[in-house]
Jmol script that loads the backbone (N, CA, C; Angstrom):
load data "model"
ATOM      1  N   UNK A   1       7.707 192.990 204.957  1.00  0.00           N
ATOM      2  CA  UNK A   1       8.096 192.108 206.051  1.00  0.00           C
ATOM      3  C   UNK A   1       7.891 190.649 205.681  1.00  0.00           C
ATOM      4  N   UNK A   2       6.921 190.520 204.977  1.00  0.00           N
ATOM      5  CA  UNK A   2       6.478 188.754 204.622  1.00  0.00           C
ATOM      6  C   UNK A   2       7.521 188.393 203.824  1.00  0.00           C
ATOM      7  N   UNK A   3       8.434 189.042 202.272  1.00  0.00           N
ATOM      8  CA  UNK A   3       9.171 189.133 201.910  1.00  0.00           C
ATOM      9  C   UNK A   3      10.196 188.782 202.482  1.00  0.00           C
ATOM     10  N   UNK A   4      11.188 189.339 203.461  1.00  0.00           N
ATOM     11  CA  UNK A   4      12.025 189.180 204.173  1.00  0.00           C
ATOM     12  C   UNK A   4      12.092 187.486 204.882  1.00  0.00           C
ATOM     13  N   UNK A   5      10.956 187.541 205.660  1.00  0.00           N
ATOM     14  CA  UNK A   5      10.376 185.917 206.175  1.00  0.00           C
ATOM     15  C   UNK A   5      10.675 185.114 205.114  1.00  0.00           C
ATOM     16  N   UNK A   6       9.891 184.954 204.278  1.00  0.00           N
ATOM     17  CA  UNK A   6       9.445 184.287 202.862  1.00  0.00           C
ATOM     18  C   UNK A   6      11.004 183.752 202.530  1.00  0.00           C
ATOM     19  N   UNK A   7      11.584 184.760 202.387  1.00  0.00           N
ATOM     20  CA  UNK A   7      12.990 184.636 201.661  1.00  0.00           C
ATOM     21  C   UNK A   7      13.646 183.816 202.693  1.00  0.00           C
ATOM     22  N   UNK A   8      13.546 184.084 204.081  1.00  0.00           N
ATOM     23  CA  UNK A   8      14.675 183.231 205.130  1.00  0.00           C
ATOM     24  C   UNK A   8      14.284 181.707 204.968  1.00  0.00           C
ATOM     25  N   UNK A   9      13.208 181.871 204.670  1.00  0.00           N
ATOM     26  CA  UNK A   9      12.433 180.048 204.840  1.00  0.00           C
ATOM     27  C   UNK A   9      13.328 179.432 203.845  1.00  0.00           C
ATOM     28  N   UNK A  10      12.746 180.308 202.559  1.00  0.00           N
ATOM     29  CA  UNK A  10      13.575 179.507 201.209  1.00  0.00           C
ATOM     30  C   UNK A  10      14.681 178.863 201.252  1.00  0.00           C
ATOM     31  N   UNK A  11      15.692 180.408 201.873  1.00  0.00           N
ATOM     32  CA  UNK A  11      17.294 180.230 201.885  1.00  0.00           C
ATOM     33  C   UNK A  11      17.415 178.658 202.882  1.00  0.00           C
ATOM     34  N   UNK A  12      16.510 178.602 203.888  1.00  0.00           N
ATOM     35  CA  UNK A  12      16.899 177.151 204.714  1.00  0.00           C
ATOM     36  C   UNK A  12      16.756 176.270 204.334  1.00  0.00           C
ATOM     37  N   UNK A  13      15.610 176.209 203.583  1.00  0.00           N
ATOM     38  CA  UNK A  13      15.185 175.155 202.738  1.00  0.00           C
ATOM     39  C   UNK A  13      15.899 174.826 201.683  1.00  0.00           C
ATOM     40  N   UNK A  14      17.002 175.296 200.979  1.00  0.00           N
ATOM     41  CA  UNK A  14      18.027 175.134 199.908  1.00  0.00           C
ATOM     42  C   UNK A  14      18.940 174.958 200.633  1.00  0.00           C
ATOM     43  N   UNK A  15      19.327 175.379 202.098  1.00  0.00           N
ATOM     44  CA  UNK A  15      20.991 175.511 202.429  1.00  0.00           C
ATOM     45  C   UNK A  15      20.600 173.607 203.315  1.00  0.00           C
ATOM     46  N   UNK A  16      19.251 173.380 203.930  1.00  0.00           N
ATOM     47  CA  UNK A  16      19.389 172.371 204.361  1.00  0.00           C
ATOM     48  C   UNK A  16      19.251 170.710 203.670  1.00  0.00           C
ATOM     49  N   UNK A  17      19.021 170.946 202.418  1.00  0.00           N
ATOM     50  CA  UNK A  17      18.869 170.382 201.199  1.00  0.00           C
ATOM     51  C   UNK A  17      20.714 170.088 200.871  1.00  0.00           C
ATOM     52  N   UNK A  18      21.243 171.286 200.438  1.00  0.00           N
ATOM     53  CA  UNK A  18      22.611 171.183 199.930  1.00  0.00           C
ATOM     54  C   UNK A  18      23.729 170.657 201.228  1.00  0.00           C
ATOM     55  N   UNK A  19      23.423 171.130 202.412  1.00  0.00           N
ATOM     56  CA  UNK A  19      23.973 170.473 203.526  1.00  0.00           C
ATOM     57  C   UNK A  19      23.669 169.370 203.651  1.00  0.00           C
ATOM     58  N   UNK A  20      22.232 168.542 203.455  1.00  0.00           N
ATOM     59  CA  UNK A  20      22.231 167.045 203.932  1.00  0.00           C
ATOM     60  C   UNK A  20      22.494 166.454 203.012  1.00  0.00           C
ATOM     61  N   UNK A  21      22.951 166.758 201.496  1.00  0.00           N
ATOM     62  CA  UNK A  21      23.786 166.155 200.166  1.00  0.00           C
ATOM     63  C   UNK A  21      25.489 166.144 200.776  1.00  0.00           C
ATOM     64  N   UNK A  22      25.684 167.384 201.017  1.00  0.00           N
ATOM     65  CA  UNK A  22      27.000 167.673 200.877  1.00  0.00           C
ATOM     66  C   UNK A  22      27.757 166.830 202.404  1.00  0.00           C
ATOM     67  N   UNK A  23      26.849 166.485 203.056  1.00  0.00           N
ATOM     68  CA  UNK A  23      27.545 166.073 204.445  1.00  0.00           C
ATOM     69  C   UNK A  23      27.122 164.372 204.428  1.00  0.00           C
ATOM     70  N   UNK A  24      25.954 163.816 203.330  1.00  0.00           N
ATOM     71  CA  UNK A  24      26.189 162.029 203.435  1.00  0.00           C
ATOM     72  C   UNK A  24      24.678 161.776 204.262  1.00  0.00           C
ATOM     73  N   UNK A  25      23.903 163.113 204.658  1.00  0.00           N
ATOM     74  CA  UNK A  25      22.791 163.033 205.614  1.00  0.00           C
ATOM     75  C   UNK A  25      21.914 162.708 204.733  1.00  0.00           C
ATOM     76  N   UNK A  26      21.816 162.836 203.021  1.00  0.00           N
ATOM     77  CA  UNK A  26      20.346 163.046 202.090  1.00  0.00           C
ATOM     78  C   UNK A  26      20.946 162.618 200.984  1.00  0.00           C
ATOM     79  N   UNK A  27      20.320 161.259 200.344  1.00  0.00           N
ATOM     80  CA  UNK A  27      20.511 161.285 199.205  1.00  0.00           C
ATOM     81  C   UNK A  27      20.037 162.327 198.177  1.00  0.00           C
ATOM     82  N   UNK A  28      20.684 162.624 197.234  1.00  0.00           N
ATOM     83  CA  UNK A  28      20.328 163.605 196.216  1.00  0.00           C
ATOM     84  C   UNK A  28      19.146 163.071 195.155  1.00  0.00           C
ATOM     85  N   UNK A  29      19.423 161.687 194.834  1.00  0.00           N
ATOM     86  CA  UNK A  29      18.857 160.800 193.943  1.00  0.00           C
ATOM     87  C   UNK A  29      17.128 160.589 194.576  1.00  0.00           C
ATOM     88  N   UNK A  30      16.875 160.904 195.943  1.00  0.00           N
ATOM     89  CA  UNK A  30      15.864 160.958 196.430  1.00  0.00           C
ATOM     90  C   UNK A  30      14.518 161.757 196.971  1.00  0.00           C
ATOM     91  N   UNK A  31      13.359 161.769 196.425  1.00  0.00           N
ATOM     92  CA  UNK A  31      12.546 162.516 196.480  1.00  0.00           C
ATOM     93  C   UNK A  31      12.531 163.935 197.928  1.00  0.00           C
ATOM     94  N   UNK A  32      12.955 163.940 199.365  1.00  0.00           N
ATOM     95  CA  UNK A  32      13.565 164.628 200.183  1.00  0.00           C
ATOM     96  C   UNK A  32      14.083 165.473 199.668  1.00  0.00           C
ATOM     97  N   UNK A  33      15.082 165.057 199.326  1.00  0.00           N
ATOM     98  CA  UNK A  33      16.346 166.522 198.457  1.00  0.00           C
ATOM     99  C   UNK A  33      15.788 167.207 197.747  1.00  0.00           C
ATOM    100  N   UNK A  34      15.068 166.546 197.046  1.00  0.00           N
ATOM    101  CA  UNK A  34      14.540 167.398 195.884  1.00  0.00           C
ATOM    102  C   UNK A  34      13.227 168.340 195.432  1.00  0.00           C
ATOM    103  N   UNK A  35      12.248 167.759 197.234  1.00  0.00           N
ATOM    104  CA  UNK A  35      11.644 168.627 197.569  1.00  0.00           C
ATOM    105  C   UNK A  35      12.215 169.906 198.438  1.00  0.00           C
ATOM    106  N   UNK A  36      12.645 169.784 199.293  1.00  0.00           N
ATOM    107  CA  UNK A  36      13.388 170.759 199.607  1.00  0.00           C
ATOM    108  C   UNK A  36      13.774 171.921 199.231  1.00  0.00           C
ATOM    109  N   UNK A  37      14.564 171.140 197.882  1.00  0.00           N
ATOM    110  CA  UNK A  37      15.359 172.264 197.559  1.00  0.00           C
ATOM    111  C   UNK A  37      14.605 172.628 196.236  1.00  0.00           C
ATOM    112  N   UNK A  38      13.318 172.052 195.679  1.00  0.00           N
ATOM    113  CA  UNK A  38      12.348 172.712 194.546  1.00  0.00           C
ATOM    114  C   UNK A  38      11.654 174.229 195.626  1.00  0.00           C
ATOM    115  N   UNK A  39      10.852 173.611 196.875  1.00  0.00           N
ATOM    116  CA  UNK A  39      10.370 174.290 197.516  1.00  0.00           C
ATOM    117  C   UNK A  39      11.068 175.963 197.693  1.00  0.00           C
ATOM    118  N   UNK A  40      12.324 175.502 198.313  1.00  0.00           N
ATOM    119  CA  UNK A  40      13.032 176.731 198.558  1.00  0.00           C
ATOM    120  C   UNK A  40      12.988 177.434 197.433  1.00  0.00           C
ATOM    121  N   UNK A  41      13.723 176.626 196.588  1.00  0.00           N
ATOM    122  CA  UNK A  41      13.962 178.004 195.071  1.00  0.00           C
ATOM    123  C   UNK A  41      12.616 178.551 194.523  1.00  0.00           C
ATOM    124  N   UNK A  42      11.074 177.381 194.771  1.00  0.00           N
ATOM    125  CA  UNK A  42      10.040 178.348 193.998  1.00  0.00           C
ATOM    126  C   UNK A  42       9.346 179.781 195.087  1.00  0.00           C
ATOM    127  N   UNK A  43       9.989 179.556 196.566  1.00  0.00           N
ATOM    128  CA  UNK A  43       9.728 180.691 197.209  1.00  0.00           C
ATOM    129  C   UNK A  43      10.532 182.072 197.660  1.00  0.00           C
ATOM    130  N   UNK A  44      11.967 181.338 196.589  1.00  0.00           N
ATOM    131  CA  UNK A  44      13.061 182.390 196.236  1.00  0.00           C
ATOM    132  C   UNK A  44      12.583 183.342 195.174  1.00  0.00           C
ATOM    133  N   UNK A  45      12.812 182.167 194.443  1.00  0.00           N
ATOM    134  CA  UNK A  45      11.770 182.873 193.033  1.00  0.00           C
ATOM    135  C   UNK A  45      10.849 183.823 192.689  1.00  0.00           C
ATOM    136  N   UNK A  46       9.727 183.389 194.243  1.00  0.00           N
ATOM    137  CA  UNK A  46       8.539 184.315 193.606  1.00  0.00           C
ATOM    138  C   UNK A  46       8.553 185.679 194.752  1.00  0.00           C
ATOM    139  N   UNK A  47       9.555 185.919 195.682  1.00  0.00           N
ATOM    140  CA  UNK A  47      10.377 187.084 196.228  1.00  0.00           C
ATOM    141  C   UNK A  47      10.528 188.125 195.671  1.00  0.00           C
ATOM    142  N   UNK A  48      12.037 187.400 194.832  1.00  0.00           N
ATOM    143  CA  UNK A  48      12.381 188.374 193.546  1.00  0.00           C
ATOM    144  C   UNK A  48      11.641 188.966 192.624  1.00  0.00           C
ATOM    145  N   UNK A  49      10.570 188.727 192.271  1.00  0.00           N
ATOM    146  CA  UNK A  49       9.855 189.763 191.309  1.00  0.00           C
ATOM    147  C   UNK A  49       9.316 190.856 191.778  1.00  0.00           C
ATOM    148  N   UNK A  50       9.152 191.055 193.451  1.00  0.00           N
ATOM    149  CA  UNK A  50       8.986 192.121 193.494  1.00  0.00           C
ATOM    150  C   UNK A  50       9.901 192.813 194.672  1.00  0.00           C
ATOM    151  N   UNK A  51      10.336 193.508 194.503  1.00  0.00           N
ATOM    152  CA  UNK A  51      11.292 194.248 193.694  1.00  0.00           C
ATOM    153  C   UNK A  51      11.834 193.344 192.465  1.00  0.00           C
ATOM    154  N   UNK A  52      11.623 193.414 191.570  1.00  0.00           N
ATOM    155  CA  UNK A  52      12.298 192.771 190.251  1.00  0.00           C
ATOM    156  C   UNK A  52      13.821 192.366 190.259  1.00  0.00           C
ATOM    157  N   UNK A  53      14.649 191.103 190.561  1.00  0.00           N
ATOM    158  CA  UNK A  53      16.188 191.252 191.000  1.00  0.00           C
ATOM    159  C   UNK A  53      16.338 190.519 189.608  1.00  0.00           C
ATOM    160  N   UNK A  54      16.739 190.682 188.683  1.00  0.00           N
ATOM    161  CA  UNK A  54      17.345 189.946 187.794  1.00  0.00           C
ATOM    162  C   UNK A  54      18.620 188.546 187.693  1.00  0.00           C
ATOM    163  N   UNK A  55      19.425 189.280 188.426  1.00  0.00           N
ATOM    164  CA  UNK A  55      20.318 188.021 188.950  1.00  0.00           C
ATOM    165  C   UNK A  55      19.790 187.168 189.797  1.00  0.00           C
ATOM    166  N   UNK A  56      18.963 187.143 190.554  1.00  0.00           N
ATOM    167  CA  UNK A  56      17.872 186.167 191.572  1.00  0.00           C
ATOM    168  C   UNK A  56      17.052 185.211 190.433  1.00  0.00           C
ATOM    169  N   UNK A  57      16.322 185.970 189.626  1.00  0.00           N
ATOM    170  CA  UNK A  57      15.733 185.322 188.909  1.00  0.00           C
ATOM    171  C   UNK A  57      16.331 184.163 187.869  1.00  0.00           C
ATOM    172  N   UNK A  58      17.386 185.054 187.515  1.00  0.00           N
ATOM    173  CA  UNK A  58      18.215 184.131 186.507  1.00  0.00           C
ATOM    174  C   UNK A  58      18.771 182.678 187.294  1.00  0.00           C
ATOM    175  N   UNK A  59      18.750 182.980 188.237  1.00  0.00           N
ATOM    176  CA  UNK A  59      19.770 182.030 189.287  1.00  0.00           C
ATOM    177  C   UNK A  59      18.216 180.909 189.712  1.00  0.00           C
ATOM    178  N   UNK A  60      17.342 181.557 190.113  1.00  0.00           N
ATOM    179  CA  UNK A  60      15.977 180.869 190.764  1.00  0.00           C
ATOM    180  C   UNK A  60      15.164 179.812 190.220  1.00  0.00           C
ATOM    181  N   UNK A  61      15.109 180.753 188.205  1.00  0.00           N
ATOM    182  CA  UNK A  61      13.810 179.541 187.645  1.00  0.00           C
ATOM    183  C   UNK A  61      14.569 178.448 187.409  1.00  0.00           C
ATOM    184  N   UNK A  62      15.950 178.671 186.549  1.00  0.00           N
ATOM    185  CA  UNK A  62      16.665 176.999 186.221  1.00  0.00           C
ATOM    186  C   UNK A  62      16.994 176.373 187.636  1.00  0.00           C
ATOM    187  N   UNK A  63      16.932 176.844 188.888  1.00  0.00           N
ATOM    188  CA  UNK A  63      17.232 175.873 190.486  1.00  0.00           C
ATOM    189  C   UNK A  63      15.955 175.294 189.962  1.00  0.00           C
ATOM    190  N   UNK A  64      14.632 175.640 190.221  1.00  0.00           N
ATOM    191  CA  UNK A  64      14.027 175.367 190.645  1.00  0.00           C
ATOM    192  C   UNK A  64      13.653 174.216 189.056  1.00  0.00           C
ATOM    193  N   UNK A  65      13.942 174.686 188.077  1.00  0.00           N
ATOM    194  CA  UNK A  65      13.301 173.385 186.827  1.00  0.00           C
ATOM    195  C   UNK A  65      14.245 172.314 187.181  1.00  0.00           C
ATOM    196  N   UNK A  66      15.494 172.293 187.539  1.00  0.00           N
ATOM    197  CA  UNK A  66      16.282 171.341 187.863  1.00  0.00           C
ATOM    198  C   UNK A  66      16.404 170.641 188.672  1.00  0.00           C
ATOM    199  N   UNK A  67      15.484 170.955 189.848  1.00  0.00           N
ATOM    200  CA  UNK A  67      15.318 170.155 190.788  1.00  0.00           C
ATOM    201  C   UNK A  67      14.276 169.787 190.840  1.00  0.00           C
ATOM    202  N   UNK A  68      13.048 170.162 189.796  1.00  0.00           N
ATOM    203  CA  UNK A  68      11.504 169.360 189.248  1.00  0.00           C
ATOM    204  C   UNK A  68      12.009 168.493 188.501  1.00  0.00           C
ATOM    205  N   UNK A  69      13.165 168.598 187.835  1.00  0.00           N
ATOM    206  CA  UNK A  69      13.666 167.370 186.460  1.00  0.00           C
ATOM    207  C   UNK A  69      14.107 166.489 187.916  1.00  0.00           C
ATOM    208  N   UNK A  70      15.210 166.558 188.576  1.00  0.00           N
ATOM    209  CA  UNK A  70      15.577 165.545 189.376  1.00  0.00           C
ATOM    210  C   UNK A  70      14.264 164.949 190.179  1.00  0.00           C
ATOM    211  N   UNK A  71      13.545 165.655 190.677  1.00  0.00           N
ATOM    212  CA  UNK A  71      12.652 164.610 191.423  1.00  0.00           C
ATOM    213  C   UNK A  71      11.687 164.075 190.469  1.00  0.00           C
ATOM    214  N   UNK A  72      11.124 164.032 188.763  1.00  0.00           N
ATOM    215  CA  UNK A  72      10.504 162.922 188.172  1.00  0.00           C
ATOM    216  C   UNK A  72      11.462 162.211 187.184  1.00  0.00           C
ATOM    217  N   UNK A  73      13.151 162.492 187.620  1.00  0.00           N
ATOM    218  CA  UNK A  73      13.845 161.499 186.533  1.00  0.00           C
ATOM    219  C   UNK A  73      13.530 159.985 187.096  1.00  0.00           C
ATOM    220  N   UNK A  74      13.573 159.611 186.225  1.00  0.00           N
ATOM    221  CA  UNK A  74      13.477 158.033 186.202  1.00  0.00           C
ATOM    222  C   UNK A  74      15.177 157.135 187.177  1.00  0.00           C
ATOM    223  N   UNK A  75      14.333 156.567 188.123  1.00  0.00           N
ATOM    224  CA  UNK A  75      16.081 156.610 189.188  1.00  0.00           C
ATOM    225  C   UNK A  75      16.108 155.258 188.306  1.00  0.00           C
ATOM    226  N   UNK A  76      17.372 154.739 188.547  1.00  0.00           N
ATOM    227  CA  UNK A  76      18.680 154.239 188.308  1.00  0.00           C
ATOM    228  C   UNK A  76      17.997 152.879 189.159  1.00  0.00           C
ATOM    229  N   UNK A  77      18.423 151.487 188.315  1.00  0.00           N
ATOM    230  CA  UNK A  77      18.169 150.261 188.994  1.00  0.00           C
ATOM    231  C   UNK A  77      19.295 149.754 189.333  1.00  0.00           C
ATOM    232  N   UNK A  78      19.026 149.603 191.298  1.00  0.00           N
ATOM    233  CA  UNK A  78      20.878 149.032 191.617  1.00  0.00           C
ATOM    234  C   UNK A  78      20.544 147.616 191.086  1.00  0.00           C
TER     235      UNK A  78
END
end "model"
wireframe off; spacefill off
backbone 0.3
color backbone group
């Protein structure tokens, strides 16, 4: 049952991340987004191992390193 929970949080936490990019609400370039959507994928992530999903996983650890690289890249001077 925690599983199930666990997983709904994640999924919001990535879908409300990619919605406030995709709609002009969240910069991407900004620490927000990129917690968000690290958060979600490392509690996607650690779901999937048990039951073991392979395609989850494959899909989960690079979300989640890619959105640890975006929130300590070095931003951009306007």
């Amino acid at each position: 049952m925690w599983g199930q929970s666990a997983s709904l949080w994640g999924a919001m936490l990535i879908l409300v991340a990619y919605a406030g990019h995709s709609m002009g609400w969240m910069n991407p370039r900004r620490a927000g987004n990129n917690i968000l959507d690290a958060v979600g994928s490392v509690i996607l992530g650690c779901v999937v191992f048990h039951p073991f999903q392979v395609g989850l996983v494959v899909t989960e650890i690079p979300w989640t390193l890619v959105c640890i690289y975006a929130f300590f890249r070095p931003q951009a001077q306007s």
